[in-house]
N, C-alpha and C positions, 0 to 999 in steps of 0.2 A: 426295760429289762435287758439284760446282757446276754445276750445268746450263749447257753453252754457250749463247753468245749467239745469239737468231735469225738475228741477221742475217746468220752464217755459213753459209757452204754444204759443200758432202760435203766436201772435202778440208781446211776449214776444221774441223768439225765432231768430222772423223774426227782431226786431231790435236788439238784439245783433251780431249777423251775418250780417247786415249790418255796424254796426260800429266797429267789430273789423276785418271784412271783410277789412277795408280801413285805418284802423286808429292803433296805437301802444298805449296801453291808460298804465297810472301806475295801481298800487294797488289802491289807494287811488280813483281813475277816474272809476275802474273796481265797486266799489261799487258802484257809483252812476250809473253808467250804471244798474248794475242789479237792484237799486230800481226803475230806467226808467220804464225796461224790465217788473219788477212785475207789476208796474202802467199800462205800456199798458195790459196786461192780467188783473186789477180788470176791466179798462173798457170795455170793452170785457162781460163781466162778467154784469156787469152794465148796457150795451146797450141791453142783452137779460131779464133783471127784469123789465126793465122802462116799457117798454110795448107802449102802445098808449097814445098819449097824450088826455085827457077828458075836453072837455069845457062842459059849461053848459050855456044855454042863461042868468044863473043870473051872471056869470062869471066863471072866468078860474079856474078850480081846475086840479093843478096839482102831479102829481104822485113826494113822496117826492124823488127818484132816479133822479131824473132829477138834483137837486142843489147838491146829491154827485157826479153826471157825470160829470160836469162842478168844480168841486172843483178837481177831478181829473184828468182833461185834463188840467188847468192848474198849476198842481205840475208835470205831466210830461213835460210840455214847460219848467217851470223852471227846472227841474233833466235832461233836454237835454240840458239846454244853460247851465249849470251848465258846462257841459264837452266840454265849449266851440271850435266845432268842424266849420273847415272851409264851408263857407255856400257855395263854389263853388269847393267840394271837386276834381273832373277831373285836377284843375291848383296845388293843395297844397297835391298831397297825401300824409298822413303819418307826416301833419306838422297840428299843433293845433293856432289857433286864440290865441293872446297874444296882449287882450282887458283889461281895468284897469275892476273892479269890480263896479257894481251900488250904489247908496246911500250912507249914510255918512258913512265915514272910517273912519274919526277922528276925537275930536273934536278941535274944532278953538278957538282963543280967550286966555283971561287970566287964 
């Protein structure tokens, strides 16, 4: 396995060593891993700014960390299916999902 990068932290850390703990990934797959890797560590990062969420009986005011928390929980969902990894790793170790890609690829017509 490839030792992650220092400059990762525990939640960073901990999912690279779980995916190359099981998995054989290229160069190209190892990038998006480690932008994974940095994305769990901003939220991380993120979950200790938000703070408490503050209502008010005139309504909800919210803490603005909350809509960068949620914009990056899901760029990490996408930077994980990005490296389309088997979702019942125990039956496929070491083999990768070879799924076509989302949305339009090409276009149609004259």
């Amino acid at each position: 396995m490839i030792e992650p990068p220092e400059i990762l932290g525990e939640s960073g850390d901990r999912l690279w060593r779980s995916v190359l703990g099981r998995f054989t990934l290229d160069d190209h797959e190892r990038v998006v891993l480690y932008e994974a890797c940095r994305t769990a560590d901003l939220i991380d990062v993120l979950e200790l700014e938000r703070g408490p969420e503050v209502l008010s009986k005139t309504g909800a005011k919210i803490n603005p960390v909350f809509g960068e928390l949620r914009q990056q929980r899901i760029a990490l969902a996408r930077q994980i299916a990005a490296l389309r990894l088997p979702a019942d790793p125990e039956n496929t170790i070491g083999k990768k999902q070879h799924r076509s890609l989302r949305g339009v690829q090409q276009i149609g017509g004259a």
